[in-house]
C-alpha positions in Angstrom: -20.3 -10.3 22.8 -20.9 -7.1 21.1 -24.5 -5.6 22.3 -26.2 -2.3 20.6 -28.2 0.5 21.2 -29.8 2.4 18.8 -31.3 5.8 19.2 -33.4 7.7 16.6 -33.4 11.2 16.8 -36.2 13.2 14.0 -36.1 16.7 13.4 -38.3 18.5 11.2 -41.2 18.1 9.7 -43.4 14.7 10.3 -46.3 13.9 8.3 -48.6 10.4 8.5 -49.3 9.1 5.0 -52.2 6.5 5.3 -52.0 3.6 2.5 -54.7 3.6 -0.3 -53.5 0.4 -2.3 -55.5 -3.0 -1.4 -54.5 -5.1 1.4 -52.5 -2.4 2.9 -53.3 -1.6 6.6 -50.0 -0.3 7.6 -49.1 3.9 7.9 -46.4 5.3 6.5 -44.7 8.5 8.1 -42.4 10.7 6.3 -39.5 12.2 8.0 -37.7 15.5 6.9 -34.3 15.4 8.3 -32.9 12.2 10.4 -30.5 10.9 12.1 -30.0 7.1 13.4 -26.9 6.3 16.2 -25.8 2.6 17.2 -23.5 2.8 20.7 -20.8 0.2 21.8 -21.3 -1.1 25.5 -19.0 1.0 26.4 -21.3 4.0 25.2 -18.7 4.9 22.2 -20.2 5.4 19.1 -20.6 2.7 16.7 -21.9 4.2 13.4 -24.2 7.4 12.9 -26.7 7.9 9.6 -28.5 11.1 9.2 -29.8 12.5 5.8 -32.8 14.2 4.0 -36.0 12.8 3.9 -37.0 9.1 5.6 -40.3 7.1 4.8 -41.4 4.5 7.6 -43.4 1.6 6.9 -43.9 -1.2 9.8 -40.0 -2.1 10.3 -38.7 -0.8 7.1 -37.0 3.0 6.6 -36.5 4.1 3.2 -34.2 7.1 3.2 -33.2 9.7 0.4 -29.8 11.1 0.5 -27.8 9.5 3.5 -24.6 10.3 4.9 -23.6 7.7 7.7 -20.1 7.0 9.9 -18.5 3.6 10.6 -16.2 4.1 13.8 -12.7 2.3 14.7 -10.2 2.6 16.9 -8.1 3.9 14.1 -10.9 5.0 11.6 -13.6 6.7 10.5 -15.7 5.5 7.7 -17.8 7.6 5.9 -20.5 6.2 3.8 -23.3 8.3 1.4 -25.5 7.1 -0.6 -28.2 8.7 -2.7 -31.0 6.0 -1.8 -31.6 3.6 1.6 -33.5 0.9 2.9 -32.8 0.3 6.3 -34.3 -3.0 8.4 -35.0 -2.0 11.9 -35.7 -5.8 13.1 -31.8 -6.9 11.3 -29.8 -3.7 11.6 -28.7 -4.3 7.7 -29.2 -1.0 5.5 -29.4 -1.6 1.6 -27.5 1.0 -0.1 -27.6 2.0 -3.6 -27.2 4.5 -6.4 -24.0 6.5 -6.0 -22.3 4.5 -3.5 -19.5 5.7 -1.6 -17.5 4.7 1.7 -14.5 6.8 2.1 -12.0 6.9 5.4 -10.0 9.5 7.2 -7.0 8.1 5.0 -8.6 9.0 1.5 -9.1 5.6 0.6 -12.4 5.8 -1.2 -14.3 2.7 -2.8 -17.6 3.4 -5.3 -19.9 0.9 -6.3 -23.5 0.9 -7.2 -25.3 -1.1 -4.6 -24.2 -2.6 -0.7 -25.2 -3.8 2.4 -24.2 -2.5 5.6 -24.7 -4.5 8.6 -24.2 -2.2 11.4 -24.3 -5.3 14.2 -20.8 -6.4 12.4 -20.0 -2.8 11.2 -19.4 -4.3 7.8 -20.3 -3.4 4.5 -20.3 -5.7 1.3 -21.3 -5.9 -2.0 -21.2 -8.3 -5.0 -21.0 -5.5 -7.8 -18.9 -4.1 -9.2 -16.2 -2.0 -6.7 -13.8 0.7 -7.5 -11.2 1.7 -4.7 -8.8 4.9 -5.3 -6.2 5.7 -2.8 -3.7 7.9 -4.1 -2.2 7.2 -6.9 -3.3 3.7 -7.0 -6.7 2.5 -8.6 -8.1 -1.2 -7.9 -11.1 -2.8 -9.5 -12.9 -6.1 -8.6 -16.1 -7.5 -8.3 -17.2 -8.1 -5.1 -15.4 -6.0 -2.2 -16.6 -6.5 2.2 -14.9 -3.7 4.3 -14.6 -4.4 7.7 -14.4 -1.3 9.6 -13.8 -2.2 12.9 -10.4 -4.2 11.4 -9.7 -0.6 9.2 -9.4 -3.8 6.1 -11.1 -4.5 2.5 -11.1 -7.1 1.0 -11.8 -7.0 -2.8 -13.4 -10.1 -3.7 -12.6 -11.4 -7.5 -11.2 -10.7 -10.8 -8.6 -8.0 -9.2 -7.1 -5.2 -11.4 -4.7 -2.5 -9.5 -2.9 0.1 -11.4 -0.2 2.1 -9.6 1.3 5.2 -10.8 5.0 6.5 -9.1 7.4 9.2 -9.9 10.9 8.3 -10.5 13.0 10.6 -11.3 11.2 13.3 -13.8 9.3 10.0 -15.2 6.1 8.5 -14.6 6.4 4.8 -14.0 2.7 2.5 -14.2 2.4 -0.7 -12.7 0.0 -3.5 -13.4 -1.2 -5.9 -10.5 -4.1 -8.8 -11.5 -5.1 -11.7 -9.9 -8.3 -13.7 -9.5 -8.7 -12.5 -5.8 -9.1 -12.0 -3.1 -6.9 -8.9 -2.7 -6.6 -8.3 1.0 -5.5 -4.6 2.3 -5.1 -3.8 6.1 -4.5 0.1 6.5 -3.7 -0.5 10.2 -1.0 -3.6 9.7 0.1 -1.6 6.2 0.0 -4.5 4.0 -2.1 -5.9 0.7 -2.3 -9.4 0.1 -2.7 -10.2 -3.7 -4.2 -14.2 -3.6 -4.4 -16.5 -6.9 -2.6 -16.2 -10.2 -0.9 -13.2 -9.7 0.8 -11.3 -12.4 3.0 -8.2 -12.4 3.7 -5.8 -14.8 6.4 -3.5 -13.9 8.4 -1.5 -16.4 10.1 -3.7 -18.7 9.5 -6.9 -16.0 6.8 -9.4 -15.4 6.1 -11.6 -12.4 3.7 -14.5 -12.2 3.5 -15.5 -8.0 0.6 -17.5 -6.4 0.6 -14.6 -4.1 2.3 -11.1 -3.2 2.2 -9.4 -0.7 3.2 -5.7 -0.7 3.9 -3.4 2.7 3.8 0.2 3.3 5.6 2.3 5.6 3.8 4.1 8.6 4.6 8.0 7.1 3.2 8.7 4.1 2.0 4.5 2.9 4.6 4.6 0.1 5.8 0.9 -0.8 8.6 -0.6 1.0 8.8 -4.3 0.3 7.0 -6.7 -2.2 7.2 -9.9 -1.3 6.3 -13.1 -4.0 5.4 -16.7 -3.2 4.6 -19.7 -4.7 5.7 -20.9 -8.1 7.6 -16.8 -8.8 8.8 -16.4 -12.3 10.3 -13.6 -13.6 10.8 -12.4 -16.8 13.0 -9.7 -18.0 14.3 -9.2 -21.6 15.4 -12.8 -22.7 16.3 -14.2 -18.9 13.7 -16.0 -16.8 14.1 -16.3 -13.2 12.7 -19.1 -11.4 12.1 -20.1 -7.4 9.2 -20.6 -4.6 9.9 -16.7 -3.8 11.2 -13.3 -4.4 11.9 -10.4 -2.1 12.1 -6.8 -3.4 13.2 -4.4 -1.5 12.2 -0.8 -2.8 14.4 1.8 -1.6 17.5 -0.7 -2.3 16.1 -2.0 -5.3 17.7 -5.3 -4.2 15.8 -8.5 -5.5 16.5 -11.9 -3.4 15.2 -14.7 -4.8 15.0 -17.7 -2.7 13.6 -21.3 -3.0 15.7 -23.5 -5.4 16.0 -20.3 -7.7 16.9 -20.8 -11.5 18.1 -18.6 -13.8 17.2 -19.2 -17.9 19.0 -17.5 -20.6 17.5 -17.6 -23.9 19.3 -17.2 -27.3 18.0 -15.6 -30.5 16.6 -19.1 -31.5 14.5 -18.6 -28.4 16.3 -22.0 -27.1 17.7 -22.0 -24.1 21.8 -20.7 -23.7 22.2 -21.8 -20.1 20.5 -23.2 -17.2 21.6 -22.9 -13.4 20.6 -23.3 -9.8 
C-alpha cells in the first residue's frame, strides 16, 4: 500500500486576509509563490505543484497559475493550469481553464476542466479532451491518464486523425469508435474498443476492435491488428472474417477467421462469393 507525504514549501510574500461576509469565522492567507511535493515511501518523488499566487481557506487552496509534475518510472507528466482548487484533507486538485498535461514524449492532451488525484497519480476529466502526439490528433469526451502506468484512456465518442508521408504524398487516416480508446506509451500499443471504423485511402474497415503497435525508435506504426466481425471494403470487393492482420512495412494483409471475399458487379449484385 502506497503511503504519502506531503511537504509545503512558501516563498514570498504572506499576507492574512480576515473574512468580512456573515457567518464566516475562518482566515484566509494569500501566498505569493508556492510549491506543494508528495514523496513515495521510498522518498522518490511523486508529483510536485508550484505556481503564482495561493489563497488558503480552512482545508481548501485555491491557486492561480500552476505548473505541477506527475512522476513514473518511465515518465514525466507535466500538468499547468491557469486556475486550482486543491483539497488538503482528499489530495484531489480541481483543475481548470487552460488545461494541459504534456509528457517527456510530446504527447500533450488539453481540455478545459480535471481532476487530479495525486494519492492514485491520476488525472480524469468528463469534458471534452484533445490529445496531439505527432502527427496524430484524437478527440473524445471523457479521457483518465494514469501516470504511474505512462497510459490514457480516452473515454467515448473517439475521433483520431493520422497524417503520414508516403512517398512525396500526404496520406490522412480516419479512426472512430464509441470508446474507449486505450494507449500505453510504455507497452507501445492503442486499443480502439466498440464500432470501430477505418478510413484509409481508398479503404474502409469496420472491427469491434483494433489494436495498433508502435515500434520502440521513433513510435511509427508497425502492425494493426482487427477483431471481431472485420469487413473490408475496397472499390467493389468486400472482405469478410473474425480478423485482419496488417503488417505496415510489408503492406501484407492476413485475414483470418472463416474469411470471405464479395465481388460486386455493376448491378451492385453480387459476381462471386468464396471462403
Amino acid at each position: 500500500m502506497r503511503r504519502f507525504f506531503v511537504v509545503a514549501l512558501f516563498l514570498g510574500l504572506f499576507v492574512p486576509v480576515w473574512a468580512n461576509d456573515a457567518g464566516q469565522s475562518s482566515v484566509s492567507q494569500t501566498i505569493e509563490g508556492f510549491k506543494l511535493s508528495g514523496f513515495n515511501p521510498d522518498g522518490s518523488k511523486d508529483w510536485d505543484l508550484n505556481g503564482k499566487t495561493a489563497y488558503i481557506e480552512d482545508d481548501v487552496m485555491r491557486f492561480d497559475k500552476i505548473e505541477g509534475h506527475g512522476y513514473s518510472k518511465e515518465d514525466i507528466i507535466k500538468v499547468s493550469s491557469d486556475k486550482g482548487l486543491y483539497n488538503q484533507r482528499t489530495g484531489n486538485l480541481l483543475l481548470s481553464e487552460n488545461v494541459i498535461a504534456q509528457s517527456k514524449t510530446g504527447a500533450k492532451i488539453i481540455t478545459d476542466k480535471a481532476m487530479w488525484d495525486t494519492a492514485s497519480n491520476t488525472i480524469h476529466t468528463d469534458s471534452h479532451v484533445v490529445a496531439i502526439k505527432g502527427a496524430s490528433i484524437a478527440q473524445s469526451n471523457g479521457a483518465q491518464v494514469k501516470i504511474d502506468e505512462n497510459s490514457v484512456d480516452m473515454k467515448k465518442d473517439v475521433v483520431v486523425q493520422i497524417e503520414r508521408m508516403e512517398g512525396n504524398k500526404k496520406v490522412k487516416t480516419s479512426i472512430t469508435c464509441d470508446g474507449p480508446l486505450q494507449v500505453n506509451y510504455e507497452k507501445k500499443t492503442a486499443v480502439f474498443n466498440n464500432n470501430v471504423v477505418v478510413h484509409d485511402k481508398d479503404a474502409v474497415i469496420y472491427s469491434d476492435k483494433l489494436f495498433v503497435y508502435f515500434n520502440n525508435d521513433d513510435n511509427k506504426i508497425t502492425d494493426i491488428v482487427a477483431k471481431g466481425n472485420v469487413r473490408i471494403i475496397k472499390g467493389d470487393n468486400e472482405t469478410k472474417g473474425q480478423e485482419a492482420h496488417y503488417n505496415v512495412s510489408t503492406q501484407e494483409l492476413v485475414m483470418t477467421g472463416r474469411p470471405t471475399v464479395l465481388f460486386y458487379g455493376e448491378d451492385g449484385q453480387n459476381a462471386l462469393a468464396g471462403n
